[in-house]
N, C-alpha and C positions, 0 to 999 in steps of 0.2 A: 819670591824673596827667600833668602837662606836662614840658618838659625843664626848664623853670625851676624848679619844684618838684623836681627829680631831683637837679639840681646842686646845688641850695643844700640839701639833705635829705644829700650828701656831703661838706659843709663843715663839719656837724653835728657840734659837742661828743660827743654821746652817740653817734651813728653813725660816728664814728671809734674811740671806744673800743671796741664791739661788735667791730668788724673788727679790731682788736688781741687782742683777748680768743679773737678765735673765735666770739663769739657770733654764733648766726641774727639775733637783731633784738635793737634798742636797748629796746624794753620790757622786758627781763631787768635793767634797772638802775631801772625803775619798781615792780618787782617786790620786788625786792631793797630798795628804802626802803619798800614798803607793808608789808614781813616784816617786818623794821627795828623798824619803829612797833608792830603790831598783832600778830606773831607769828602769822601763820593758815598760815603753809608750814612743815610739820614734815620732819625729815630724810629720811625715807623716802617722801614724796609725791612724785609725778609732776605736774608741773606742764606744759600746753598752752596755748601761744599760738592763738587760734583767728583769728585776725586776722595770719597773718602770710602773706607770700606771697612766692616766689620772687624772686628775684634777677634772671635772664637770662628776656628774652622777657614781663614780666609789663605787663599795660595793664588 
């Protein structure tokens, strides 16, 4: 990923609100409307992003 793609992925609607919240990654609010709709994440599941990756140092 480029630094054009980095900056403009920090200007990000939803990547701002992640980092306000604490969350690791902004798919936690794609998540959260796919429950929303469909109801497939029950309270007790464990839920993994398998696509997400570090913060500092990631290329």
């Amino acid at each position: 990923m480029g630094k054009k793609w980095n900056s403009e992925r920090k200007t990000e609607h939803y990547y701002k609100m992640a980092k306000k919240q604490n969350y690791r990654s902004r798919a936690s609010y794609k998540l959260k409307q796919l429950n929303k709709r469909f109801k497939v994440i029950k309270s007790a599941d464990k839920v993994v992003d398998l696509g997400a990756a570090p913060e500092a140092g990631h290329r």
